[in-house]
C-alpha atoms as a printed R data frame, in Angstrom:
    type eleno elety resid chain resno       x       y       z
1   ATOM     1    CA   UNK     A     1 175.412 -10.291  91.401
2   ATOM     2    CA   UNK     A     2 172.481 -12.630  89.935
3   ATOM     3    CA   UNK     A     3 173.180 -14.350  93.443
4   ATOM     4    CA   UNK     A     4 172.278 -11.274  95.743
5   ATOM     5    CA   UNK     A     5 169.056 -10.346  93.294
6   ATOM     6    CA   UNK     A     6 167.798 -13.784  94.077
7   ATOM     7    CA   UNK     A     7 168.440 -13.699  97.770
8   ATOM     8    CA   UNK     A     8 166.777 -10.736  98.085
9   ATOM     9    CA   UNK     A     9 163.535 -11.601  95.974
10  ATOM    10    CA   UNK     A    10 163.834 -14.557  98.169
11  ATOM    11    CA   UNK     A    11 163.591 -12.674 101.562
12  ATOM    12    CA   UNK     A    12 161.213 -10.188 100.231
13  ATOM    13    CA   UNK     A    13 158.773 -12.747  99.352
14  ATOM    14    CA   UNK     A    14 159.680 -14.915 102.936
15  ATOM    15    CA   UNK     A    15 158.442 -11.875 104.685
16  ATOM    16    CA   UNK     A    16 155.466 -10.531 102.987
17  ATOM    17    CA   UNK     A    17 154.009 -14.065 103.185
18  ATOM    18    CA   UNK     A    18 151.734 -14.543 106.352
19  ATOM    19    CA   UNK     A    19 152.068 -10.190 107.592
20  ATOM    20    CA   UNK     A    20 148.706  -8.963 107.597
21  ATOM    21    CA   UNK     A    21 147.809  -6.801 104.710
22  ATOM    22    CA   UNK     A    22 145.846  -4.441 106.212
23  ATOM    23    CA   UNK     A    23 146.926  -1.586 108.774
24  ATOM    24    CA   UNK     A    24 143.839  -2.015 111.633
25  ATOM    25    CA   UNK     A    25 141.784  -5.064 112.187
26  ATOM    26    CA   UNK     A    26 138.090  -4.477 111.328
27  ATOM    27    CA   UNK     A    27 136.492  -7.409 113.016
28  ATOM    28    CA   UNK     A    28 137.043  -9.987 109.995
29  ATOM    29    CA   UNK     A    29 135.244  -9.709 106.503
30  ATOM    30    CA   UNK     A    30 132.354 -11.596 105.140
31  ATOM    31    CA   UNK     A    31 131.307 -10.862 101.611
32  ATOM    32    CA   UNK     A    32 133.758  -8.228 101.140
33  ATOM    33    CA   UNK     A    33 132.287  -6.433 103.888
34  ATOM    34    CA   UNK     A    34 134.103  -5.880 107.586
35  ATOM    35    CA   UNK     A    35 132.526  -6.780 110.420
36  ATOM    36    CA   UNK     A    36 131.984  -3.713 111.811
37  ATOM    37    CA   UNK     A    37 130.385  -2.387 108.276
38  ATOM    38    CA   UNK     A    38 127.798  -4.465 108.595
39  ATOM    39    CA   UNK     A    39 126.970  -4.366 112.222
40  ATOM    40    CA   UNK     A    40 127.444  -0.281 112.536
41  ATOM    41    CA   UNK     A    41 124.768  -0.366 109.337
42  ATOM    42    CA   UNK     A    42 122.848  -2.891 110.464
43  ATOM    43    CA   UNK     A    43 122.710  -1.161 114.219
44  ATOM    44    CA   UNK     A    44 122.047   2.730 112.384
45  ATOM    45    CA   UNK     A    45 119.188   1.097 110.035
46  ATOM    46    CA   UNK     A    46 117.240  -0.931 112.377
47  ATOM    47    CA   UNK     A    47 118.239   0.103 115.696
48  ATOM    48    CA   UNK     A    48 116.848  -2.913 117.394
49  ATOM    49    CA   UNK     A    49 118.320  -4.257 120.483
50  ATOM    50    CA   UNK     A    50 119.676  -7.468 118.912
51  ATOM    51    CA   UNK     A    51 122.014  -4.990 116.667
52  ATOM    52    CA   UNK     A    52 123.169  -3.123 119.700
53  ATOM    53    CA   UNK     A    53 124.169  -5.635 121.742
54  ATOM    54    CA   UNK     A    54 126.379  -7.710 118.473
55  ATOM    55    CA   UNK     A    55 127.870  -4.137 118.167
56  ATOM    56    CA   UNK     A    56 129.042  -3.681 121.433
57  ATOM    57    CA   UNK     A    57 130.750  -7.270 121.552
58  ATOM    58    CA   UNK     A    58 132.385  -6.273 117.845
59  ATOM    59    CA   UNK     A    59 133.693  -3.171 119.056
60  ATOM    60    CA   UNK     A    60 135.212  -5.315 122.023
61  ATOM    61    CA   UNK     A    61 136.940  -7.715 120.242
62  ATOM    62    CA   UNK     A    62 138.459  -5.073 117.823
63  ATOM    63    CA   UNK     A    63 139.783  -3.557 120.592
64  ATOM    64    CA   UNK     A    64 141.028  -5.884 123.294
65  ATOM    65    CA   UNK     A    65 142.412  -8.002 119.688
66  ATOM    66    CA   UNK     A    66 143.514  -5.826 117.536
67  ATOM    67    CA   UNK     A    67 145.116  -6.637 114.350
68  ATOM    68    CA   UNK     A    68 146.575  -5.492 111.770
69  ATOM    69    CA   UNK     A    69 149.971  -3.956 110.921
70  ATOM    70    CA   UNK     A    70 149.283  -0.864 113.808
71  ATOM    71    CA   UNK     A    71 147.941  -3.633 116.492
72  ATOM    72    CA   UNK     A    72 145.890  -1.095 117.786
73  ATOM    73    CA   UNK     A    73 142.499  -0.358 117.354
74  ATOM    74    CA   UNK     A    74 141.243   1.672 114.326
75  ATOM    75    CA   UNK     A    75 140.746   5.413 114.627
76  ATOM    76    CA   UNK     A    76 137.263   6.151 116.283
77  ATOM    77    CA   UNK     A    77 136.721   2.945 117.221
78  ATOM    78    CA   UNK     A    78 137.114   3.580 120.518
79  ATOM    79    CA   UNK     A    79 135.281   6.664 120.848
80  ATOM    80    CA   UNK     A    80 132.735   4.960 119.116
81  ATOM    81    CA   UNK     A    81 132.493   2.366 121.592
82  ATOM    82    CA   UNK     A    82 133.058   4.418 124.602
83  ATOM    83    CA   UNK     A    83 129.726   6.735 123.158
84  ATOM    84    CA   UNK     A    84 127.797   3.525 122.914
85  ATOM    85    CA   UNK     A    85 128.835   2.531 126.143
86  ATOM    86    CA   UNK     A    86 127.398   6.046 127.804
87  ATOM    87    CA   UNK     A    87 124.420   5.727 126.530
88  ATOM    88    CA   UNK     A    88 122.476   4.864 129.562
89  ATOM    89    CA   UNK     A    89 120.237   2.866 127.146
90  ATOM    90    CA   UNK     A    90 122.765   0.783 125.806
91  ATOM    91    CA   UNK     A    91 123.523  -0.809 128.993
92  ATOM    92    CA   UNK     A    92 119.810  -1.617 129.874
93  ATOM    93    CA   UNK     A    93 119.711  -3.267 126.164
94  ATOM    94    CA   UNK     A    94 122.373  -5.357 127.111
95  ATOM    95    CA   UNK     A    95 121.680  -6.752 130.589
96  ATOM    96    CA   UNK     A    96 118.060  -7.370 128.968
97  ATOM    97    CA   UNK     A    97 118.325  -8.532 125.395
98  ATOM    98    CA   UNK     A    98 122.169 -10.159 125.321
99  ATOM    99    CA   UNK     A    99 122.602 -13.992 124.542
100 ATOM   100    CA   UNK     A   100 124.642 -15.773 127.142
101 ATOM   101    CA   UNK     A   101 127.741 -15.963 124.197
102 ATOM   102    CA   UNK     A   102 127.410 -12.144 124.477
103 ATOM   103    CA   UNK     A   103 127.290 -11.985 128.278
104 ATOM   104    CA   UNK     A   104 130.387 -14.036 127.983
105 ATOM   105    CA   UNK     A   105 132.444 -10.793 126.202
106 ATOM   106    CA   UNK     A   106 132.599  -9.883 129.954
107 ATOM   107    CA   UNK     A   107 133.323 -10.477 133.370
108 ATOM   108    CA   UNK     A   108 130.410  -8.067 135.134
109 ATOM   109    CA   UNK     A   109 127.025  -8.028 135.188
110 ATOM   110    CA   UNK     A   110 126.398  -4.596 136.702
111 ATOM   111    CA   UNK     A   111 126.339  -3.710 133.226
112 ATOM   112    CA   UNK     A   112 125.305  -0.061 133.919
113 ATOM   113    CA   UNK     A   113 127.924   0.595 136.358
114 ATOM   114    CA   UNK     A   114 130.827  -1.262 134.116
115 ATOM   115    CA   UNK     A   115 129.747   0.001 130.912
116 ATOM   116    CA   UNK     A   116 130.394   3.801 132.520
117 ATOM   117    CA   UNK     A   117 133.224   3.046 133.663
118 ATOM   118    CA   UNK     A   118 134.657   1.400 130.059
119 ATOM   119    CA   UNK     A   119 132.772   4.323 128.447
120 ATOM   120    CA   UNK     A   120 135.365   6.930 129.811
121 ATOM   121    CA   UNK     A   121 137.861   4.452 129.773
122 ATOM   122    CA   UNK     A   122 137.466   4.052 125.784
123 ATOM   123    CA   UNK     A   123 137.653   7.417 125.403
124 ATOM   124    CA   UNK     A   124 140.504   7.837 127.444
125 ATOM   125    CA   UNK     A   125 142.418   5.342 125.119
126 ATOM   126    CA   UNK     A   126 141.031   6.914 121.972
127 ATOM   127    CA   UNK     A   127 143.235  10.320 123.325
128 ATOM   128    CA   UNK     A   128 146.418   7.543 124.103
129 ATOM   129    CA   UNK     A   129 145.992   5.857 120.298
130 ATOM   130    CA   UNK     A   130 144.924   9.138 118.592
131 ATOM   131    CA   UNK     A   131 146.498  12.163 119.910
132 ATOM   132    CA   UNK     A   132 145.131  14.126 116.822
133 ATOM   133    CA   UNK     A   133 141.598  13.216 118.092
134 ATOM   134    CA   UNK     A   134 141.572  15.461 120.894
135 ATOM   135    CA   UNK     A   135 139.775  18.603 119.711
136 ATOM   136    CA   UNK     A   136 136.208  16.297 118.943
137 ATOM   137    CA   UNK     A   137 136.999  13.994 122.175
138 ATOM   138    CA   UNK     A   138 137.167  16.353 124.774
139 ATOM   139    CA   UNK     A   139 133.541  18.188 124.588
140 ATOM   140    CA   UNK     A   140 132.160  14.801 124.065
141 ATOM   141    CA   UNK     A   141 133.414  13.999 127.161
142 ATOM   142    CA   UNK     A   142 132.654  17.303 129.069
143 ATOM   143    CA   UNK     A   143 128.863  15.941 127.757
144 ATOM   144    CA   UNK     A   144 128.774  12.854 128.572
145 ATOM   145    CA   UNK     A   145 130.963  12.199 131.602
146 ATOM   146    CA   UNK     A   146 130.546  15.352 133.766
């Protein structure tokens, strides 16, 4: 009996090692603060374009690498993103005030054509990932796409 207990502990503690401990990946943590805290605050309290444009990379790498238990993005990130991306100001922002790391995060520089596009596209996947979400993500998208 003493012999099972032990194998067990034993491959309880060989697989918790290593998993990650949290359920959605948030873009990594700095001071006990995610990623995306910081940036979403930092992009709501100053609003400058330098914000903006390290938001919309963070909201791309949570999303085409997510983490996490779920390996999917977190809920309302991609309707976040895919609101940012609509904004017809956002992609002007970008294609003027991006650093060439930034500009790197993707493949286009028609920014105001491909951001669109992702922009429904991210909302589209926020309705795939979230079912649940569908009553807030449908007249935002009646808005902002039609």
């Amino acid at each position: 009996m003493k012999r099972i207990l032990v194998f067990i502990a034993l491959i309880v503690l060989m697989n918790s090692c290593g998993a990650p401990k949290t359920l959605y990946y948030w873009g990594g943590e700095a001071r006990g603060v995610t990623v995306y805290e910081n940036l979403a605050y930092m992009d709501y309290k100053s609003q400058t374009s330098k914000a903006t444009c390290r938001l919309v990379c963070a909201y791309e790498d949570m999303i085409t690498n997510p983490g996490g238990i779920r390996k999917v993005p977190p809920p309302g990130i991609c309707a976040e993103y895919g609101y940012l991306l609509l904004m017809p100001e956002t992609a002007e922002t970008f294609a003027e005030f991006a650093t060439k790391s930034q500009r790197k995060t993707f493949s286009r520089t028609d920014y105001s054509i491909f951001f669109s596009e992702l922009g429904k596209e991210m909302l589209q996947k926020e309705l795939e990932y979230y079912p649940e979400s569908k009553q807030f993500i449908e007249p935002l998208m009646e808005k902002l796409v039609n």
